[in-house]
N, C-alpha and C positions, 0 to 999 in steps of 0.2 A: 383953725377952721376944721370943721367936723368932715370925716371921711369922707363920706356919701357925696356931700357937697364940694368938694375937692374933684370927687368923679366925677360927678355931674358937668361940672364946669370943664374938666379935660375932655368927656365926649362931645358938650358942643364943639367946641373947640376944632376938634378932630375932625369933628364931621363938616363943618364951613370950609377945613382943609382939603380936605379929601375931596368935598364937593368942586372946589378950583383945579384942585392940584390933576384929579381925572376926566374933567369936563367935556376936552376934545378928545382922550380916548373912547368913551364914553359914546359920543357924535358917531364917532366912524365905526366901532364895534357896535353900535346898534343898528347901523346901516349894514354892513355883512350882517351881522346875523338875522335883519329884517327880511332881507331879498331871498335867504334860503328859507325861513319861514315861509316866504309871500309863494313860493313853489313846491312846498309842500315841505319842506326840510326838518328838522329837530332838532333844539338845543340838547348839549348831552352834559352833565358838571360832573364832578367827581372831586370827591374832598375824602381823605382818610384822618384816622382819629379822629380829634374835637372838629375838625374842619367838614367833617360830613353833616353836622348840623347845617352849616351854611350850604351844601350841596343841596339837602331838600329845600331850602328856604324856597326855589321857586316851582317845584315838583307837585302839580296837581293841587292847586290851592286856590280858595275866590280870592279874584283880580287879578291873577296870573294867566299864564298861557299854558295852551292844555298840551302842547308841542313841547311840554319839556321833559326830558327823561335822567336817572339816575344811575351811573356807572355804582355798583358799590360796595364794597370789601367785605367780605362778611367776616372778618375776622377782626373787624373794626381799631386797622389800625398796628395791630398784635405786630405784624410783620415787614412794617412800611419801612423797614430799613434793610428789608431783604434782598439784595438785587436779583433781577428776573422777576422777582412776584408781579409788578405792576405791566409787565407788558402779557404774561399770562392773562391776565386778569381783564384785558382788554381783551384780547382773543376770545376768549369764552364770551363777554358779551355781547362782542362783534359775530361772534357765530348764533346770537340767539337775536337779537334786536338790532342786527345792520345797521353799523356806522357807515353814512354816507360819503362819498368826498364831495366837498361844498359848503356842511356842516358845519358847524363850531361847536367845539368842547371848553367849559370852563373848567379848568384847573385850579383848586385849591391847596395853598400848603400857605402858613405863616413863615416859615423860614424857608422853607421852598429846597433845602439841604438835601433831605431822603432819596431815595431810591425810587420808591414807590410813585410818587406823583410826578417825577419826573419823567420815568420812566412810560409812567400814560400818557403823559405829554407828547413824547416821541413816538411812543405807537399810534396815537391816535392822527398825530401827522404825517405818519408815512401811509395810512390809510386816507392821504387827500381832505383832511379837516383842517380848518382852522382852530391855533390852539392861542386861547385866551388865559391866562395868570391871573391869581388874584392871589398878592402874597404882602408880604411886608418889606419892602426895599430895603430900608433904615437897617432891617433883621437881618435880610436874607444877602446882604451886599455884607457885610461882615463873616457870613458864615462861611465854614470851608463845607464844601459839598461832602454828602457821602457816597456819591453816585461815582462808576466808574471812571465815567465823562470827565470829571472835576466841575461840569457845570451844575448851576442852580438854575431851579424851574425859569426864572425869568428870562435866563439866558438862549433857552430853548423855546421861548412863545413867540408867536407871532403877538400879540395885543397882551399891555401888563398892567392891570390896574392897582396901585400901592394903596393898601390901607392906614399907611404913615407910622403903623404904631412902633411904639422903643421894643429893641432887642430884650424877649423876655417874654414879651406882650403883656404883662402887669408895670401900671403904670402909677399907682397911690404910693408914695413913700409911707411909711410908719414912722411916726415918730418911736427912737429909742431902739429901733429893729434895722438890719441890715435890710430884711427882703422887702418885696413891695407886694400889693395886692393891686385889684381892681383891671384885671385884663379887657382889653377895647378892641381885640379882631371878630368878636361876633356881632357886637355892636354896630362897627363901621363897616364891616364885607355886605351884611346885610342891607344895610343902605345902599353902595355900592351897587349889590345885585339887583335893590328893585330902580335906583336911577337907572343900571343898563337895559330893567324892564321896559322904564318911562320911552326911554329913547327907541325901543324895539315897536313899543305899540303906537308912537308917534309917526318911524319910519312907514309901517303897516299903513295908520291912519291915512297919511299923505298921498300916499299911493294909488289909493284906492282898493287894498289888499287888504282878505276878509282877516278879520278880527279874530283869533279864536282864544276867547277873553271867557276864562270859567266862571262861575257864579257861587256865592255861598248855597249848602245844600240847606241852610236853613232859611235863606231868604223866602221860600214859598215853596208849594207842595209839589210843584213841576221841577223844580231846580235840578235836583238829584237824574231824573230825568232825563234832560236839558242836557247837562254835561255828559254823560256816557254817551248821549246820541252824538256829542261832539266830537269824543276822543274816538269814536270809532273807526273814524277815516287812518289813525293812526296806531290805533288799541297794539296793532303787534309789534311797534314798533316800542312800544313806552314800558320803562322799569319803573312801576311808583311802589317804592319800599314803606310803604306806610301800613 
């Protein structure tokens, strides 16, 4: 069977997994994080290396919520195994964009091992947040931590959502070759992110709690508009690294 098509068939796969396997996580973190929305609150993510893609995935985007903000490394990554870095790095942002307590932070890491994210984990919890995981169980329950603690991210969350993938996170065998290709954690977190989206703008919905649902700037000539007059309520609060 041709590569591509091998992939293709392990991300559906993945993703009808993940869709079961988080579904009541899913329920109840999008009710916390709907009711501190519904009060004015802010999602906060943070994802270092490759996992910072997934951290902007819901950072000022049409269909998203304009409530969300980005913790974010600028060293992308370079030093997530440094212990101390990640709770500095909270501090500074906490002194410029006030982390709430009531809040919730999403936490990214695929092995959930480092320093770094864990360590924001902890800081952002002893600042009265709730801290939400999005890692790879299968990975991150094999790994030994590098963190002080000996613990891994998941250990330290309050809400963990697993993205199922194999230790490695490439998952296409090569025929004739030891290593694999075809990595599935941006694939699935991404989904992931916007189901915990569905469930946030449904709890909103339900409630009777205003929506603050962006729009694309191309949809028409007010858009662009539209949304700045949105995020204003929140403008000092919000880190959008774009």
């Amino acid at each position: 069977m041709e590569l591509s098509r091998q992939y293709f068939n392990l991300i559906r796969e993945a993703n009808e997994g993940i869709f079961r396997q988080n579904r009541e996580t899913l329920r109840e973190l999008g009710a916390v994080i709907g009711k501190s929305i519904g009060v004015g609150g802010i999602l906060h993510t943070f994802g270092s290396g490759h996992s910072a893609i997934l951290a902007r995935e819901l950072v000022h985007r049409a269909g998203g919520l304009a409530t969300v903000s980005a913790i974010v490394d600028p060293t992308g990554g370079w030093v997530e195994t440094l212990p101390g870095y990640g709770t500095k790095l909270v501090e500074k942002h906490h002194s410029i964009y006030d982390l709430k307590a009531g809040e919730t932070v999403i936490v990214i890491s695929n092995s959930g091992k480092n320093p770094c994210p864990i360590e924001v984990a902890l800081k952002c919890k002893s600042l009265g947040l709730t801290v939400a995981a999005l890692t790879s169980l299968p990975m991150s329950q094999q790994a030994v931590s590098n963190h002080p603690s000996g613990k891994r991210l998941f250990e330290v969350a309050d809400y963990v959502l697993d993205n199922g993938g194999k230790p490695g996170d490439a998952a296409v065998e090569i025929p004739g070759h030891s290593e694999r290709a075809g990595p599935t954690s941006t694939l699935t977190g991404a989904l992931l992110l916007n189901l915990l989206l569905m469930e946030i703008v449904e709890y909103l919905s339900e409630n009777d709690l205003p929506l603050p649902l962006l729009v694309s700037a191309n949809s028409s000539p007010d858009a662009r508009a539209c949304n700045e007059k949105m995020v204003t309520a929140y403008k000092h609060r919000l880190h959008r690294p774009l």
